[in-house]
DRENVEXVO-997924 format. One line per field, with one value per residue: residue in one letter; residue number from 0; x, y, z of N, C-alpha, C in turn. Coordinates in Angstrom, 3 decimals. Last residue first. Layout:
BEGIN
type = c(A;...)
seq = c(NUM;...)
nx = c(X;...)
ny = c(Y;...)
nz = c(Z;...)
cax = c(X;...)
cay = c(Y;...)
caz = c(Z;...)
cx = c(X;...)
cy = c(Y;...)
cz = c(Z;...)
END
This chain:
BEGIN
type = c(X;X;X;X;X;X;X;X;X;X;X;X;X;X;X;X;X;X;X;X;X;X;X;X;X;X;X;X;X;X;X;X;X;X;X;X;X;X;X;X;X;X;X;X;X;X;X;X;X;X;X;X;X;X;X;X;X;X;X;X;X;X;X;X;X;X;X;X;X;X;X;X;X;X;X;X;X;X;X;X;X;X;X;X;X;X;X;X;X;X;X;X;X;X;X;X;X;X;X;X;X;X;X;X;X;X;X;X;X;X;X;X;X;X;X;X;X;X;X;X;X;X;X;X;X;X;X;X;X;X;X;X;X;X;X;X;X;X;X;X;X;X;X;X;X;X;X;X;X;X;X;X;X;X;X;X;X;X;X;X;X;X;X;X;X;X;X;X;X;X;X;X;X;X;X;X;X;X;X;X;X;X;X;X;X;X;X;X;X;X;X;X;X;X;X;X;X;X;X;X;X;X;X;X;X;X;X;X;X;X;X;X;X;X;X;X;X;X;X;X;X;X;X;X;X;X;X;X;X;X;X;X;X;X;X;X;X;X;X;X;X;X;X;X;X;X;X;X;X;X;X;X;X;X;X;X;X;X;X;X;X;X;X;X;X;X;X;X;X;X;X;X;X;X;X;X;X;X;X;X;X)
seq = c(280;279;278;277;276;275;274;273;272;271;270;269;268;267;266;265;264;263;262;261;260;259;258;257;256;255;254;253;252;251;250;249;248;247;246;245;244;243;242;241;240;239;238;237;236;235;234;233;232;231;230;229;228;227;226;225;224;223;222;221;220;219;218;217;216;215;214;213;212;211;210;209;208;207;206;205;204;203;202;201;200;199;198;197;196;195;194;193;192;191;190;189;188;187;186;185;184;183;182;181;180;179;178;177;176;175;174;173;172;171;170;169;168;167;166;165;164;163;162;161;160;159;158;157;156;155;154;153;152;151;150;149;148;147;146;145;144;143;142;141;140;139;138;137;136;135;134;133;132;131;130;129;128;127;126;125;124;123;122;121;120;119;118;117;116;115;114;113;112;111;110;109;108;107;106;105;104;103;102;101;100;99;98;97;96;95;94;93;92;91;90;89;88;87;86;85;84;83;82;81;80;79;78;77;76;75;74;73;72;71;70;69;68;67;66;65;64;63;62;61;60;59;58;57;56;55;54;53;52;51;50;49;48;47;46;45;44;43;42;41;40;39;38;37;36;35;34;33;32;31;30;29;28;27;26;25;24;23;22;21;20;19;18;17;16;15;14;13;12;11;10;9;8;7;6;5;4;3;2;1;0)
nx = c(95.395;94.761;93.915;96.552;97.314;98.400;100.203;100.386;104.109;106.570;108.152;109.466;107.062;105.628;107.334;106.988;104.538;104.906;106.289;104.464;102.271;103.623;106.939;109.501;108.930;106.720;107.803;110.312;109.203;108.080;110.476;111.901;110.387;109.994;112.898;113.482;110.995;111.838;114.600;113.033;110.384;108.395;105.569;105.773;106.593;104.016;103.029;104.699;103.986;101.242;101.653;103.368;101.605;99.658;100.969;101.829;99.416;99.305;101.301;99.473;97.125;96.223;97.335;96.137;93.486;94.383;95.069;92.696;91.313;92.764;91.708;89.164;89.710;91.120;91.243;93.617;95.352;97.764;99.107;98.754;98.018;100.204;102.662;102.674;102.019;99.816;98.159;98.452;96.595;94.384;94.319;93.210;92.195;92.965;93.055;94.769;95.951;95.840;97.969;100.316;100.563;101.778;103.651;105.510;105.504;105.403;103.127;103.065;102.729;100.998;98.532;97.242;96.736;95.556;92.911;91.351;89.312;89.211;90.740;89.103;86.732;85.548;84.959;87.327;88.764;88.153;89.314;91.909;90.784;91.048;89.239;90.790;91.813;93.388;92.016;94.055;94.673;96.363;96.889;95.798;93.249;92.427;92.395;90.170;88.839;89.797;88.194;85.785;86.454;87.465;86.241;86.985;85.238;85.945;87.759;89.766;90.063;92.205;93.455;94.297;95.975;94.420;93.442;92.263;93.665;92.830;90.712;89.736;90.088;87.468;86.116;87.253;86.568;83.907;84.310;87.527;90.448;91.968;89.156;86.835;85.858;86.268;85.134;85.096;83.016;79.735;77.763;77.235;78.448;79.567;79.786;77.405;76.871;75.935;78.052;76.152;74.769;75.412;75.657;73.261;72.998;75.949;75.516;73.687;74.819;76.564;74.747;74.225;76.246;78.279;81.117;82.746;82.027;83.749;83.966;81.133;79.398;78.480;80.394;84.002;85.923;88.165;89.454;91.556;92.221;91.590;89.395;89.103;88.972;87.198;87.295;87.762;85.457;84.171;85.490;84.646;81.472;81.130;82.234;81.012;78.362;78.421;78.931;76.688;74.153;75.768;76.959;78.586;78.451;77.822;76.211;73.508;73.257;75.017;75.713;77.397;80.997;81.998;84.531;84.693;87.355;88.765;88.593;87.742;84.886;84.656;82.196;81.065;79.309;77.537;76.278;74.124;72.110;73.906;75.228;74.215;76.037;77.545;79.829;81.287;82.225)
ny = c(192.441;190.552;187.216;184.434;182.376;180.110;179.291;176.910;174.862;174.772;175.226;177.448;179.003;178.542;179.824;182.596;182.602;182.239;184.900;186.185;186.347;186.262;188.353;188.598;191.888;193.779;195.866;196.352;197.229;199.584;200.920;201.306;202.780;204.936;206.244;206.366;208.487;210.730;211.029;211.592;212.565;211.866;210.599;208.285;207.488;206.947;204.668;202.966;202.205;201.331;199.000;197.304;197.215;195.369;193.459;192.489;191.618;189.534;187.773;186.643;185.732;188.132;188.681;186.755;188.242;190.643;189.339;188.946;191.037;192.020;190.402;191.048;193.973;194.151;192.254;193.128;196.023;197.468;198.837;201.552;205.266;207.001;207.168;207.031;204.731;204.165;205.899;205.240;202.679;203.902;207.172;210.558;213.636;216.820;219.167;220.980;221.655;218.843;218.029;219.463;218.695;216.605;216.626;218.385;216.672;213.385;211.017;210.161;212.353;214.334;212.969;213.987;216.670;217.067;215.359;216.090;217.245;219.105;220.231;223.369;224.396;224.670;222.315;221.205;221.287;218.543;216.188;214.379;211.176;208.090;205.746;201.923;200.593;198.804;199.039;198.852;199.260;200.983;200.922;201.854;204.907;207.766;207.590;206.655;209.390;210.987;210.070;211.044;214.003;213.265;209.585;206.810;204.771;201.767;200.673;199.670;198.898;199.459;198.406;198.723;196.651;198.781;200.403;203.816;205.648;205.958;205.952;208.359;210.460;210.474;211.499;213.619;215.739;216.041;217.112;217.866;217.156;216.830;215.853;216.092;218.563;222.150;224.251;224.749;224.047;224.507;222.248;219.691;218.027;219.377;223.483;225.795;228.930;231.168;233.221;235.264;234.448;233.934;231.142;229.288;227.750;226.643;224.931;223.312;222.432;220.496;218.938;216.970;215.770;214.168;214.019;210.971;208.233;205.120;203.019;201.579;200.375;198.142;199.420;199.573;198.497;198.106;195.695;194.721;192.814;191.629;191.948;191.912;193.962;197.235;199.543;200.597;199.582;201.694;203.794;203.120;203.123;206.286;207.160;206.531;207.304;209.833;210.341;209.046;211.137;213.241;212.014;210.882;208.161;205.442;205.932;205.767;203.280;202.257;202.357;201.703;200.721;197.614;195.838;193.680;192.678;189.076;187.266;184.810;184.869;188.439;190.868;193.200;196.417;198.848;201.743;202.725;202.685;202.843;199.875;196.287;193.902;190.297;188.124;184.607;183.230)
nz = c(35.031;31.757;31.961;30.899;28.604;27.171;23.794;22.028;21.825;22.738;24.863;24.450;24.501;26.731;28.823;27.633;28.458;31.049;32.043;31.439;33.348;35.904;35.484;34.456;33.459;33.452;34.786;33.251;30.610;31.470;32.351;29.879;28.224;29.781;29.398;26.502;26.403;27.911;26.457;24.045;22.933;20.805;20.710;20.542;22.752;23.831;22.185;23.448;25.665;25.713;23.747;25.126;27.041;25.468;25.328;28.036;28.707;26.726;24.894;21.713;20.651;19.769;17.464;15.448;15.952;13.982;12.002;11.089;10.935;8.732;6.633;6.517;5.621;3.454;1.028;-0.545;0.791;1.991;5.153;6.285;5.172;4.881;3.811;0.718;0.488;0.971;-0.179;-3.154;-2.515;-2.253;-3.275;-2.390;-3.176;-1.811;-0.446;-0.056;2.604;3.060;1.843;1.902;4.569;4.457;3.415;4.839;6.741;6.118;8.236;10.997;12.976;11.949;11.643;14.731;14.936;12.546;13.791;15.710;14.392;12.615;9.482;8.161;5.455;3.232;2.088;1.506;3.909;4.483;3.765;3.276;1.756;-0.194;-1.149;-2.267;-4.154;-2.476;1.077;4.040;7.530;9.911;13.607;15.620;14.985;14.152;11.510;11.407;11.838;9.580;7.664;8.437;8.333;5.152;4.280;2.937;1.028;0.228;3.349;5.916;9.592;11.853;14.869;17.575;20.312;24.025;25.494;23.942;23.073;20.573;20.459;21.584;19.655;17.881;20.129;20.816;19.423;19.667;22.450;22.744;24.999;27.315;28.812;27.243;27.045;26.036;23.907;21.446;20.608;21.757;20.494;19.039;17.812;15.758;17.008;15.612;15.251;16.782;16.950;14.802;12.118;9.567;9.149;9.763;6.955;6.823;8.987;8.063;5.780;7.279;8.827;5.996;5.871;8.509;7.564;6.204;5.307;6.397;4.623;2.341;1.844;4.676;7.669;8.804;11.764;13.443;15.705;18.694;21.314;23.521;26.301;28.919;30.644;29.418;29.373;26.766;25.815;26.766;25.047;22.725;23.016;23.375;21.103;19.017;19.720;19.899;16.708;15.966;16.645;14.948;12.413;9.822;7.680;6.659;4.131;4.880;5.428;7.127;9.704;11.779;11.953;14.273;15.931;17.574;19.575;20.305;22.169;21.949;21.758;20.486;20.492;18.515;18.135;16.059;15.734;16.002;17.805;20.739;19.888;20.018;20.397;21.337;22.493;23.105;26.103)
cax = c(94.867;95.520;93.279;95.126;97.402;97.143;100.298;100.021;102.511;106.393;107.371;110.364;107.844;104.984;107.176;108.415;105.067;103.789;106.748;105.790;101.812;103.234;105.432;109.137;109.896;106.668;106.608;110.347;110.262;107.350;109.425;112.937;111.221;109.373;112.241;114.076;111.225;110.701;114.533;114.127;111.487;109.357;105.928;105.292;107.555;105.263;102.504;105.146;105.105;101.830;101.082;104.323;102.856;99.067;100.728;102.684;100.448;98.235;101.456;100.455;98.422;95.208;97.448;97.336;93.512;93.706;96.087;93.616;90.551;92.704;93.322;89.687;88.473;91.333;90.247;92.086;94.811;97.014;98.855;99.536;97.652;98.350;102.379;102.506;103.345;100.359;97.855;99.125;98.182;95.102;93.896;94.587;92.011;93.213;91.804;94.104;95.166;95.119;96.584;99.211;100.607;100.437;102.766;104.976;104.874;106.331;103.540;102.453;103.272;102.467;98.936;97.638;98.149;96.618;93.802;92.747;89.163;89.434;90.755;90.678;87.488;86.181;83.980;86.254;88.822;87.605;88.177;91.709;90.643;90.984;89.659;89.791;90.901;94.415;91.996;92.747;94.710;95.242;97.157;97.378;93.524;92.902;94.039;90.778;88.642;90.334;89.555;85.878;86.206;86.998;86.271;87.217;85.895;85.067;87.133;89.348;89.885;91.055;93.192;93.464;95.625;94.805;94.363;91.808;93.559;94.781;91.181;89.349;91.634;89.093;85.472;87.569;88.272;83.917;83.470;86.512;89.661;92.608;90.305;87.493;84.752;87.134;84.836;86.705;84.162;81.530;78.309;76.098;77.895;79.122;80.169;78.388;77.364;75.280;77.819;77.081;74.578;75.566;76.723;73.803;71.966;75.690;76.837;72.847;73.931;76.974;75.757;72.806;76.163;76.850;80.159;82.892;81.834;83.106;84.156;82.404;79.696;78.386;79.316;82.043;85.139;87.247;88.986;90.271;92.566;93.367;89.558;89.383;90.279;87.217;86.900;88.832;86.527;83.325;85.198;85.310;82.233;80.556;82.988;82.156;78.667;78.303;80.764;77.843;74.732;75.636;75.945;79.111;78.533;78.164;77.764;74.248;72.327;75.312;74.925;76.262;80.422;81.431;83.925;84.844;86.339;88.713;88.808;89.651;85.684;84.503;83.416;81.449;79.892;77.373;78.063;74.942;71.898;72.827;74.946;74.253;75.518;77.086;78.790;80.797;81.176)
cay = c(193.211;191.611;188.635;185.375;183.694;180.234;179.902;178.043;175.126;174.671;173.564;176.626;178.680;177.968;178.237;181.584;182.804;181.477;183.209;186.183;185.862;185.262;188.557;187.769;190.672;192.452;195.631;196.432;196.257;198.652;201.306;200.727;201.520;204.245;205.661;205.400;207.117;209.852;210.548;211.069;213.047;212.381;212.814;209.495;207.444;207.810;206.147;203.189;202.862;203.143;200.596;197.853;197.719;196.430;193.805;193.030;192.392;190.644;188.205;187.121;184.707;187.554;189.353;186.585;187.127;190.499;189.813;187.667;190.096;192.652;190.469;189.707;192.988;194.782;192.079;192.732;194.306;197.450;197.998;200.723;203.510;207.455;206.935;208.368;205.309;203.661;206.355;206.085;202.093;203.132;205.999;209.279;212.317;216.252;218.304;220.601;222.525;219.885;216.823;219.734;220.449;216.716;216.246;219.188;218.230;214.328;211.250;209.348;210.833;214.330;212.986;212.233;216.051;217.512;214.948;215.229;215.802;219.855;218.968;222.839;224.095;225.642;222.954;221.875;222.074;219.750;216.928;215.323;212.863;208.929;206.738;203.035;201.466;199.610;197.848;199.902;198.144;201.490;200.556;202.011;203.008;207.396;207.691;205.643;208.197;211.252;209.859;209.623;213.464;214.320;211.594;207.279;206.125;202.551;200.417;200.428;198.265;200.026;198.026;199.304;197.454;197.287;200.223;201.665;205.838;206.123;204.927;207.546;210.055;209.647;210.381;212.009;214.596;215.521;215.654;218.068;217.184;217.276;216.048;215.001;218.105;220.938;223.773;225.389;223.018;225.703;222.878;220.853;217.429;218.705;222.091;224.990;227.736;229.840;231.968;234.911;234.636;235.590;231.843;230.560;228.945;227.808;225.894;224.062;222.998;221.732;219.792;217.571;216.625;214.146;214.650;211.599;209.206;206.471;203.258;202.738;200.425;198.866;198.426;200.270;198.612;198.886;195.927;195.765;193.679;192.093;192.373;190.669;193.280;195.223;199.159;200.455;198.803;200.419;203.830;203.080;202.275;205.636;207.745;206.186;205.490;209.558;210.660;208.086;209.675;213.461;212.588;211.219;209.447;205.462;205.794;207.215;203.865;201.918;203.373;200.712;201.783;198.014;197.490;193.399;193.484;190.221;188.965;184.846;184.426;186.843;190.573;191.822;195.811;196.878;201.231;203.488;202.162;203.781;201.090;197.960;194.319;191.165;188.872;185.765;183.161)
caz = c(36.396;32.404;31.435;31.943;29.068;27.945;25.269;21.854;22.048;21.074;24.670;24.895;23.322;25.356;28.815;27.506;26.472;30.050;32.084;30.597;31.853;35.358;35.388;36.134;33.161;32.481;34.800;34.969;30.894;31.080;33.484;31.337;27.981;29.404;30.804;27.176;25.638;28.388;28.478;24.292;24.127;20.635;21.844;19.476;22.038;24.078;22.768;21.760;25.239;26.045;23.205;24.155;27.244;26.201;24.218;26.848;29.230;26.710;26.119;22.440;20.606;20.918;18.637;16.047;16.645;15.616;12.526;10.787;12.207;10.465;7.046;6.785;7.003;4.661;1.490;-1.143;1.106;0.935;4.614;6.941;5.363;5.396;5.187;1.845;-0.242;1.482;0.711;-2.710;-3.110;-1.343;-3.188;-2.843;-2.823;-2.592;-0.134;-1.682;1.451;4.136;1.717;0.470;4.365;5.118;2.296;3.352;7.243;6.047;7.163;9.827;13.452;11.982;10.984;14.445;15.911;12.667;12.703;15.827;14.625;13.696;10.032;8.738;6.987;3.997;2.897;0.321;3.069;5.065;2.901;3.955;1.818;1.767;-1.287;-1.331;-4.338;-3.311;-0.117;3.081;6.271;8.585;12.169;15.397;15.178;15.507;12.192;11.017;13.066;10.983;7.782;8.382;10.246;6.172;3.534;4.606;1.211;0.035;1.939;5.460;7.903;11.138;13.133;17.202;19.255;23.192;25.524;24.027;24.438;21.057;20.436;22.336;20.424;17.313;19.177;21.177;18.856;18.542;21.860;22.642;23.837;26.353;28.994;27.336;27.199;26.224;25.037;22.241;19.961;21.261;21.967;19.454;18.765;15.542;16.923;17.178;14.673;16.254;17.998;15.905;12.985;10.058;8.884;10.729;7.453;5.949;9.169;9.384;5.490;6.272;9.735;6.655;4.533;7.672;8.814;6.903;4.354;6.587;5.396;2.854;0.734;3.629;7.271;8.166;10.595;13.668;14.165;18.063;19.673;23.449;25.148;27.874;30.453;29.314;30.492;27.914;25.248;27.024;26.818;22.966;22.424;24.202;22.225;19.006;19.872;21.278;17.723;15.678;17.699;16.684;13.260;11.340;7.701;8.127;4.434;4.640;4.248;5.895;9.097;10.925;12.202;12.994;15.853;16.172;19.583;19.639;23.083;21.855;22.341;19.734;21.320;19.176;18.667;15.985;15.572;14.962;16.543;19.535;20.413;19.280;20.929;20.493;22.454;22.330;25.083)
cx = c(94.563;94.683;94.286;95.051;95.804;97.264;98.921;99.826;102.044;104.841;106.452;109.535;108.505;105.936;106.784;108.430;106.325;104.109;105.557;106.488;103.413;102.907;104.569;107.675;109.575;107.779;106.085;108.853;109.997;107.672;108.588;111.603;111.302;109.422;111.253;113.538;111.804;110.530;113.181;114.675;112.314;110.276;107.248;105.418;107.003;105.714;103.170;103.970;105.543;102.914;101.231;103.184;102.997;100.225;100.133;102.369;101.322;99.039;100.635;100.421;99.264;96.630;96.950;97.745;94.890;93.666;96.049;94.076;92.169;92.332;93.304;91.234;89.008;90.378;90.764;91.094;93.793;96.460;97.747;99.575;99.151;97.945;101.000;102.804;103.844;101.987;99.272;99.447;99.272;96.828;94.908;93.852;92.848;93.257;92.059;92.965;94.613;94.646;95.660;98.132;99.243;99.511;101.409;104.109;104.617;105.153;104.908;103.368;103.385;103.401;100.772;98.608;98.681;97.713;95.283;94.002;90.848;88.785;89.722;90.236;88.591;86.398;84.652;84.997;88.053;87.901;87.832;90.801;90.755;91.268;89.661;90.500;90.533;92.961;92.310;93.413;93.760;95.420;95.812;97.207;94.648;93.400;93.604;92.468;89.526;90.194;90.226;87.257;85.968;87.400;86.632;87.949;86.233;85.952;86.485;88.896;88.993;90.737;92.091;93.585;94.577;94.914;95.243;93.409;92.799;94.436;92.365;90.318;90.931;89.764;86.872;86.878;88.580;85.401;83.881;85.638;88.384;91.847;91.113;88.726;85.315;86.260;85.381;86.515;85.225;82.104;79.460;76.470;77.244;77.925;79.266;78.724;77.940;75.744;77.077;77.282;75.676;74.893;76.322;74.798;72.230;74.369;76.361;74.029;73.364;75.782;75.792;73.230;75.188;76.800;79.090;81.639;82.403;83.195;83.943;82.772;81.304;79.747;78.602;81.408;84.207;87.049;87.614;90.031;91.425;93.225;91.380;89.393;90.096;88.311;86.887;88.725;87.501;84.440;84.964;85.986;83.580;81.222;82.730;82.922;80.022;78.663;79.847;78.531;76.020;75.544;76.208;77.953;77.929;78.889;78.464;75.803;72.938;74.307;74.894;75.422;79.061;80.353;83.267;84.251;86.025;87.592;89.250;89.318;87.325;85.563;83.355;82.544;79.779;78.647;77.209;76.134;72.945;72.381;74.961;74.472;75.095;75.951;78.273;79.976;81.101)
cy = c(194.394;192.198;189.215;186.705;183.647;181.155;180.036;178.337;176.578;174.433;173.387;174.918;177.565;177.910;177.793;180.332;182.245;181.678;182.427;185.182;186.048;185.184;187.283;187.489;189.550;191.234;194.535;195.496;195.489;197.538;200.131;200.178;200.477;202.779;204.900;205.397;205.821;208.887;210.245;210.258;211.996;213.220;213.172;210.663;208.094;208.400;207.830;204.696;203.985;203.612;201.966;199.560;198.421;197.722;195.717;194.356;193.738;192.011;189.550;187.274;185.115;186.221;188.448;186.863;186.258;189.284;190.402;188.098;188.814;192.018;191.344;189.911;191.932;193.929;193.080;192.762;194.463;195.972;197.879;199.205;202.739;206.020;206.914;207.813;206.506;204.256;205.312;206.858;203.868;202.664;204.728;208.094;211.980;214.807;216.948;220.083;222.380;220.546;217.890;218.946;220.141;218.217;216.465;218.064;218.871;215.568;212.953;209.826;210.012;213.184;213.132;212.352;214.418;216.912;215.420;214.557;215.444;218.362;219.652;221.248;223.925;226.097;224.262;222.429;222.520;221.033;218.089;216.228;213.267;210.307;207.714;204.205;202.359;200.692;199.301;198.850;198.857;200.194;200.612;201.909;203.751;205.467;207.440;206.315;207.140;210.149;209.573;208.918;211.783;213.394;212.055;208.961;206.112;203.885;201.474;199.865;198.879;199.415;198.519;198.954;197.441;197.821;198.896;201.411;204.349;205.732;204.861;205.933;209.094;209.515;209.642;211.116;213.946;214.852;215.115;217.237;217.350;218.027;217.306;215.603;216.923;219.848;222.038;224.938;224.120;223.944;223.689;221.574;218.481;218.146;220.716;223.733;226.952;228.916;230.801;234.237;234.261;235.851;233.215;230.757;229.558;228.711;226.956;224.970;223.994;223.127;220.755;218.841;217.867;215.434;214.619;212.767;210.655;207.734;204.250;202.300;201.687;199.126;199.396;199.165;199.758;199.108;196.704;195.973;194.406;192.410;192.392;190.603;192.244;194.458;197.406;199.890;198.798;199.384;202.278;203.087;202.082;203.722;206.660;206.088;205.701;208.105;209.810;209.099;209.177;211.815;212.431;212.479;209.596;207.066;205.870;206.946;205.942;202.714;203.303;201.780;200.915;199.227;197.372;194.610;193.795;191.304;189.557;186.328;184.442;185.908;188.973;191.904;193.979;196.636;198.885;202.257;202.769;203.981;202.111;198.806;195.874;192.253;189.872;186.487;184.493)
cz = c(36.108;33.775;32.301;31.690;30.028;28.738;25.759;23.466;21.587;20.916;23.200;24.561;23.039;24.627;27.777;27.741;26.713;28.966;31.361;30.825;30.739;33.545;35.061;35.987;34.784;32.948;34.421;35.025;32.179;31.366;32.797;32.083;29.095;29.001;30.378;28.539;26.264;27.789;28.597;25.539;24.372;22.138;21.276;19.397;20.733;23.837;23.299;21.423;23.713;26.045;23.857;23.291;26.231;26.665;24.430;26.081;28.429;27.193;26.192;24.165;21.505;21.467;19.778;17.416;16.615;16.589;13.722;12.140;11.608;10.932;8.863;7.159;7.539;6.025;3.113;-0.683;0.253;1.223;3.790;5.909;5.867;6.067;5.794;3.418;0.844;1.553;1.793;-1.445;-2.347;-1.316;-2.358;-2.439;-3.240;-2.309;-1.211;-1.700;0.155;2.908;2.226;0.689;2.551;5.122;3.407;3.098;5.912;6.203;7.382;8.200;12.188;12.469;11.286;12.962;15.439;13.645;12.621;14.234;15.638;14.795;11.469;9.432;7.563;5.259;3.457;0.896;2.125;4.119;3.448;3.819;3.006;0.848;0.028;-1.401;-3.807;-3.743;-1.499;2.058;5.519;7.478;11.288;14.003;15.192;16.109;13.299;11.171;12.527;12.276;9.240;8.154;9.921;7.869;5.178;3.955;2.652;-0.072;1.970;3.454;7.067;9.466;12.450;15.655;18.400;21.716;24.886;24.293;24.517;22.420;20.642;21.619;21.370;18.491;18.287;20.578;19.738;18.110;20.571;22.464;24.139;25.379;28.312;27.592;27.774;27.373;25.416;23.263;20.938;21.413;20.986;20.671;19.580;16.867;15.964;16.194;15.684;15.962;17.704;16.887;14.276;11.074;9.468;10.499;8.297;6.422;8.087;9.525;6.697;6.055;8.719;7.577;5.632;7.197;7.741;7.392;5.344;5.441;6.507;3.968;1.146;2.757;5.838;7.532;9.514;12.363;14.287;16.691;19.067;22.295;24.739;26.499;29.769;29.035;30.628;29.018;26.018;26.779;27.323;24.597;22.675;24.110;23.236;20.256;19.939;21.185;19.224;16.616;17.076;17.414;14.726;11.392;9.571;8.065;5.396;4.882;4.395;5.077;7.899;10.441;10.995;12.857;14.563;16.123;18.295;19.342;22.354;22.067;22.976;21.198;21.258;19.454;19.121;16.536;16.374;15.049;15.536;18.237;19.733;20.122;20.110;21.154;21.505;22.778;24.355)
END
């Protein structure tokens, strides 16, 4: 049975029968712009997603007229009154940002690497704008559907910043080191058509929403197993090592072949049905 649910009045989670997670950032009266509760929903949301073997896809939305405007305007302003005061300035989420909080990362770049880390895929459907740290959460999906209008920015810069989201490590997977080099220092907006050209987006759509929940509930069609495989492989295989690629390969493979829910996609094919998969162990 479907569910639905808020958390921290910032983000509108469902979960639709077939175990697609319908992510919608809900801040629509400030452009689902990034405050202290949106990184705890994002973070808190996403955790909640790793934790549910019946989940097999994810569309991670904005509600409203954007996608994300990226860090609420309101942060800028509290960075310019303790400019000359030492140490004051903290983080988004109100701590030293050198303070490693998630592992690897800080609060504010798991709020993005929490979805490299959902272990199902991630579709971000993009409109409007996705500025700044609103960019940066729509690299952390696998895939970017944006409608030919929408406008992405590497925006930190006009604030006289650097990405400090995960962007830098997600970008070099995406695009060439000189164009990610001028998106950094220009701040310079592209629109969907050019965001595609670039490598930024994954697919131009009229309607990005509808085409991800299409292509979520294809997913749902598949060997969960699998589907779930083929992401820490292909996770991997982003590191660029060569012997951990092809082990990876080998080690998933190993893991799937014999596997009840792989004999079920091969019995469906073979009988020209839609397969009846069980939730992953």
């Amino acid at each position: 049975m479907s569910t639905e649910e808020m958390i921290r009045e910032r983000i509108r989670l469902r979960i639709s029968d077939e175990g697609v997670a319908d992510v919608r950032l809900f801040r629509a009266d400030k452009m689902n712009a990034l405050d202290s509760e949106m990184f705890h929903a994002l973070i808190e949301t996403g955790e909640k997603l790793c934790a549910m073997r019946q989940v097999r896809a994810v569309v991670l939305s904005g509600e409203g007229r954007a996608f994300c405007a990226g860090l609420d305007t309101s942060r800028f302003g509290q960075m310019a009154a303790s400019a000359d005061t030492p140490g004051a300035a903290k983080g988004s989420m109100g701590r030293d940002i050198t303070f490693r909080t998630h592992g690897l990362a800080n609060g504010a770049q798991q709020a993005v690497m929490i979805w490299t880390q959902v272990p199902v895929p991630v579709i971000a459907a993009v409109h409007g704008v996705a500025f700044g740290g609103g960019l940066q959460v729509a690299l952390g999906a696998d895939l970017r559907y944006v409608t030919p209008d929408a406008r992405m920015c590497v925006m930190e810069i006009k604030w006289g910043l650097v990405p400090d989201m995960g962007g830098a490590l997600l970008m070099r997977t995406l695009m060439r080191a000189d164009v990610i080099r001028e998106l950094t220092y220009t701040g310079r907006i592209v629109d969907g058509v050019e965001a595609q050209a670039l490598g930024l987006a994954t697919r131009v759509c009229a309607d990005p929403y509808q085409v991800a929940m299409e292509t979520a509930l294809e997913m749902t069609r598949r060997n969960p197993e699998a589907m779930r495989a083929a992401k820490r492989l292909l996770t991997v295989a982003d590191q660029g090592d060569p012997a951990a690629i092809l082990l990876a390969e080998s080690v998933e493979q190993a893991r799937l072949i014999g596997s009840s829910n792989q004999a079920e996609a091969v019995r469906a094919n073979l009988e020209k049905r839609l397969p009846t998969f069980a939730d992953p162990q």
